[in-house]
C-alpha positions, -999 to +999 in steps of 0.1 A: +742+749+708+732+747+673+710+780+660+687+786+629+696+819+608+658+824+619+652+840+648+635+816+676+622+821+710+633+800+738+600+787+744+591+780+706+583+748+696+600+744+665+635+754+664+662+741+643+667+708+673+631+701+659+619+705+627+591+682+622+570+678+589+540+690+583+517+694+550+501+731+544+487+752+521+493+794+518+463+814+524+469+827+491+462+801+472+478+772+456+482+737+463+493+715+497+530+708+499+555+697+528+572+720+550+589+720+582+583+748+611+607+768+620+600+794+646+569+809+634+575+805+598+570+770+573+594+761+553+585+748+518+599+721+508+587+715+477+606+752+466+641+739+477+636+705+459+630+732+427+656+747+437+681+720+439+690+723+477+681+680+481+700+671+451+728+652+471+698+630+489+680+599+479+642+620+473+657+644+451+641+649+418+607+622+430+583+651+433+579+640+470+573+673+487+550+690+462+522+659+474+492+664+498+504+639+523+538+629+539+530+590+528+555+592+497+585+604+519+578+581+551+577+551+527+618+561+530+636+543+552+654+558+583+686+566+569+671+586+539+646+607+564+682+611+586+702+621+553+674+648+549+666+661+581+703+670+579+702+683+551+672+706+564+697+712+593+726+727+577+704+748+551+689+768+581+723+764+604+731+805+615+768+800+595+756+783+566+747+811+533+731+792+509+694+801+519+703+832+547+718+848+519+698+841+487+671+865+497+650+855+468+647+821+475+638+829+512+608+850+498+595+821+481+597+794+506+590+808+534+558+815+551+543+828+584+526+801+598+496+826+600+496+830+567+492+794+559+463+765+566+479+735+580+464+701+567+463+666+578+495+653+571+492+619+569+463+598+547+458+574+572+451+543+564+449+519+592+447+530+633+454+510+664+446+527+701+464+509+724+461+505+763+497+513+774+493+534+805+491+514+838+478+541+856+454+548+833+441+516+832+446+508+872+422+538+874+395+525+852+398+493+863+393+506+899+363+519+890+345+492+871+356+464+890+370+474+925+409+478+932+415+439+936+406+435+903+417+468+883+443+453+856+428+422+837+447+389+838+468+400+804+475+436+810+511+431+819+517+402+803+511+426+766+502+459+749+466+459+751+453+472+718+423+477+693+415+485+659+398+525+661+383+542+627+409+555+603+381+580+585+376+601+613+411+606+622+408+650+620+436+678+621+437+698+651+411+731+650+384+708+636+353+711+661+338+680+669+298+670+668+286+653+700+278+620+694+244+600+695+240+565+701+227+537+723+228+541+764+215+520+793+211+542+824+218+524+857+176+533+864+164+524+831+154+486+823+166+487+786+185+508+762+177+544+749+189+565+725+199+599+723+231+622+729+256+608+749+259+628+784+292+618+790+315+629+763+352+627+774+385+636+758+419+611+760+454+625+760+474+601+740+505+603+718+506+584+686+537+572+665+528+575+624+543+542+606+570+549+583+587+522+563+561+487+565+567+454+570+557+425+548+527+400+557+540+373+576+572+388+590+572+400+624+592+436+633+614+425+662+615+444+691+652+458+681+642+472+649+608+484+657+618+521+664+631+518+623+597+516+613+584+549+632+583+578+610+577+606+639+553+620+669+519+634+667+500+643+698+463+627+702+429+633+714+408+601+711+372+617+718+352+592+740+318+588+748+317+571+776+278+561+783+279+547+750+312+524+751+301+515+785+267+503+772+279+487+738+320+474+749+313+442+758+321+416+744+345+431+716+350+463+729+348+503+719+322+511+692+303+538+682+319+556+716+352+562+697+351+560+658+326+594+656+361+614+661+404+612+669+421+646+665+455+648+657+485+677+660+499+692+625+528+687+633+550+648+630+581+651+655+610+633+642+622+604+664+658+617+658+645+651+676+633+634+702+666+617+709+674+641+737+649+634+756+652+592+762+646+579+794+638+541+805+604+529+806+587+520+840+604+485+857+581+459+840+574+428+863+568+402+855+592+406+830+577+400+792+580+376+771+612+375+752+601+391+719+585+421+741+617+426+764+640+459+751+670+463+767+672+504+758+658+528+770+622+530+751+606+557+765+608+596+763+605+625+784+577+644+768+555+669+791+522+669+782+490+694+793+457+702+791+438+728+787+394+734+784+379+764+781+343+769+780+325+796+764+318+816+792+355+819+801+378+847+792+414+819+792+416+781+792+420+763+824+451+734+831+435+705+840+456+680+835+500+678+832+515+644+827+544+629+808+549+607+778+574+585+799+544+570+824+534+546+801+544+508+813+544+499+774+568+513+748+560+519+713+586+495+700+569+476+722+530+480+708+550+478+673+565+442+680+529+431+692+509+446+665+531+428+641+546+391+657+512+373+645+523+387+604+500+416+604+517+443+577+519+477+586+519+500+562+532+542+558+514+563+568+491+541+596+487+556+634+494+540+664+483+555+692+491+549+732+459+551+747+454+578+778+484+589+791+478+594+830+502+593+863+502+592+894+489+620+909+454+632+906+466+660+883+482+638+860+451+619+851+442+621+812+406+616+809+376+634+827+366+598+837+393+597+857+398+637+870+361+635+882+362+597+889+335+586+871+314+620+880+318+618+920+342+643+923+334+675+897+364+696+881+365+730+895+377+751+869+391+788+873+358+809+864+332+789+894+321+768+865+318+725+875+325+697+850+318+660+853+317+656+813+323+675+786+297+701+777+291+719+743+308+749+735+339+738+754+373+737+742+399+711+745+437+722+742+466+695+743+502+706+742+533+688+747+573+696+749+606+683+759+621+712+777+662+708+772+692+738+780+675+769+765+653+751+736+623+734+737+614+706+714+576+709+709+545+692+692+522+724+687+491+721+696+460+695+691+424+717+696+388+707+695+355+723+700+325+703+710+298+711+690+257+698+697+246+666+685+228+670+655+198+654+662+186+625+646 
């Protein structure tokens, strides 16, 4: 098995199979750059392009790591972000010397990741949530509309999607106002307006655009995974009294563009390579400019976690897997783009809730309480229907293989009150 010269534990994240991208700055001072985790430290990138160590690769001498934002390097194109991560790869390989043995350029690009502030990586500039898990959406249906009618007429017939709010995209850490808005209570004979009561969180995993596509020409299925630049796990806040309330007839409003935090870390594809498993049998089989014929999914484990304020530890409520969703994201990419819309770097493309199954595996409090009839018990005595202020929400997601794990971090969010209007 491959090794970093840096020491990593077993159940780390980040070791040297990994090594996504991330933008930070040191605690210090000074200004954002690129790095990738290793273990517990960043490494800068922006120091070994000074130093020379990318001089052999197609970004070397473009000032692309010393930027606020990973757009520059994903407009690249697959081979150069290959030719690169392998690059990255050999420089912290346990029998390569060039930076284990130059002790002062270690002391200068690398940091504790305590000892920096991680940033948004990615200036985002477009977002589609799509609708991918069947589950998920069996679920919801079920509860809306009764099991005979859960899925709509189209669901499996394509990736069910909409356009969300690029602005209020967050990094993970950033706490999260409750939101007011519009709501019709089943009792009351019009609308009010107030806080919404049912404030939910969504596990999703989103796929950040790399290289775009032109207006007009479609990314086939086959080539769609070119496009995809890496992995960022997702928690699209919902309020649900409010989308239930405004959704019809063009869908989620106010209930979802108020907040969508995102990891700090972007997982390479190529780390996730590993890890590939076929997607769920789809019948009736798509049309022909949906239907891959390789395995399009991945096995990514997925949890979590809420603590509320009174508790001493978070609580698992929820562990499910990147590989339930019926649609792929070449898939979602192939759809987004066959009618000539353009993608462009740096846009987000997210799954939707990600739920199994089995009770457990459900990724939404809508669906772990069904609709409030059946509250969460959590470890501490405490009841949930919704999410309540002062609570925590962890996300967390891994592929486990022989003695490494290949992780995402961590996406975290505090509910803070509404500030009242």
């Amino acid at each position: 098995m491959v090794r970093s010269f840096i020491e990593v534990e077993p159940d780390s994240h980040f070791p040297i199979q990994n090594l996504p991208y991330g933008v930070f700055r040191p605690h210090k001072g000074g200004q954002p750059r690129i790095g990738v985790a290793i273990g517990n430290y960043v490494l800068d990138l922006a120091v070994l392009d000074t130093a020379g160590c990318f001089e052999k690769t197609a970004v070397s001498g473009r000032n692309i790591f010393s930027q606020p934002s990973l757009n520059a390097l994903m407009s690249f194109s697959r081979p150069v972000w290959k030719e690169l991560r392998s690059t990255i790869g050999r420089l912290l390989d346990v029998e390569e010397p060039a930076l284990r043995d130059n002790e002062e350029l270690r002391a200068t690009a690398m940091y504790l990741q305590n000892d920096v502030e991680l940033l948004l990586p990615v200036e985002i500039g477009d977002y589609t949530d799509f609708y991918a898990s069947k589950d998920h959406a069996t679920n919801v249906g079920s509860m809306f509309r009764g099991k005979e009618n859960a899925l709509m007429p189209n669901w499996l017939h394509l990736p069910v999607g909409y356009h969300g709010r690029a602005s209020s995209v967050v990094i993970s850490g950033s706490d999260i106002r409750r939101p007011q808005g519009q709501m019709k209570p089943p009792d009351s004979a019009a609308p009010i307006f107030g806080s919404s009561r049912q404030l939910d969180f969504e596990l999703e995993v989103g796929c950040l655009i790399g290289t775009g596509n032109e207006q007009g020409l479609p990314v086939s299925i086959e080539k769609a995974e070119d496009y995809i630049f890496g992995l960022v796990l997702v928690n699209d806040w919902s309020a649900r009294d409010i989308q239930s309330w405004e959704y019809q007839p063009l869908g989620p409003f106010l209930a979802k563009n108020f907040a969508t935090s995102i990891s700090p870390w972007v997982v390479p594809l190529e780390a996730l390579e590993p890890f590939r498993v076929p997607a769920p049998k789809q019948d009736p089989e798509p049309l022909p400019y949906l239907r891959q014929s390789t395995p399009g999914s991945f096995n990514i484990q997925l949890e979590v976690y809420l603590q509320s304020e009174s508790m001493k530890r978070p609580d698992r409520i929820s562990a499910s897997n990147f590989s339930y969703l019926y649609w792929t994201m070449a898939q979602q990419i192939a759809h987004h783009t066959i009618g000539g819309c353009n993608l462009r770097p740096g846009d987000l493309l997210a799954s939707g809730t990600i739920s199994g199954p089995e009770k457990e595996s459900r990724g939404s409090m809508l669906e772990l309480t069904w609709r409030g009839s059946e509250p969460l018990q959590l470890i501490n005595g405490d009841e949930r229907v919704w999410l309540e202020d002062g609570d925590c929400l962890t996300m967390t997601g891994w592929c486990q293989g022989d003695g490494y794990r290949v992780g995402f971090g961590e996406v975290i969010g505090r509910v803070l009150p509404a500030i009242l209007s």
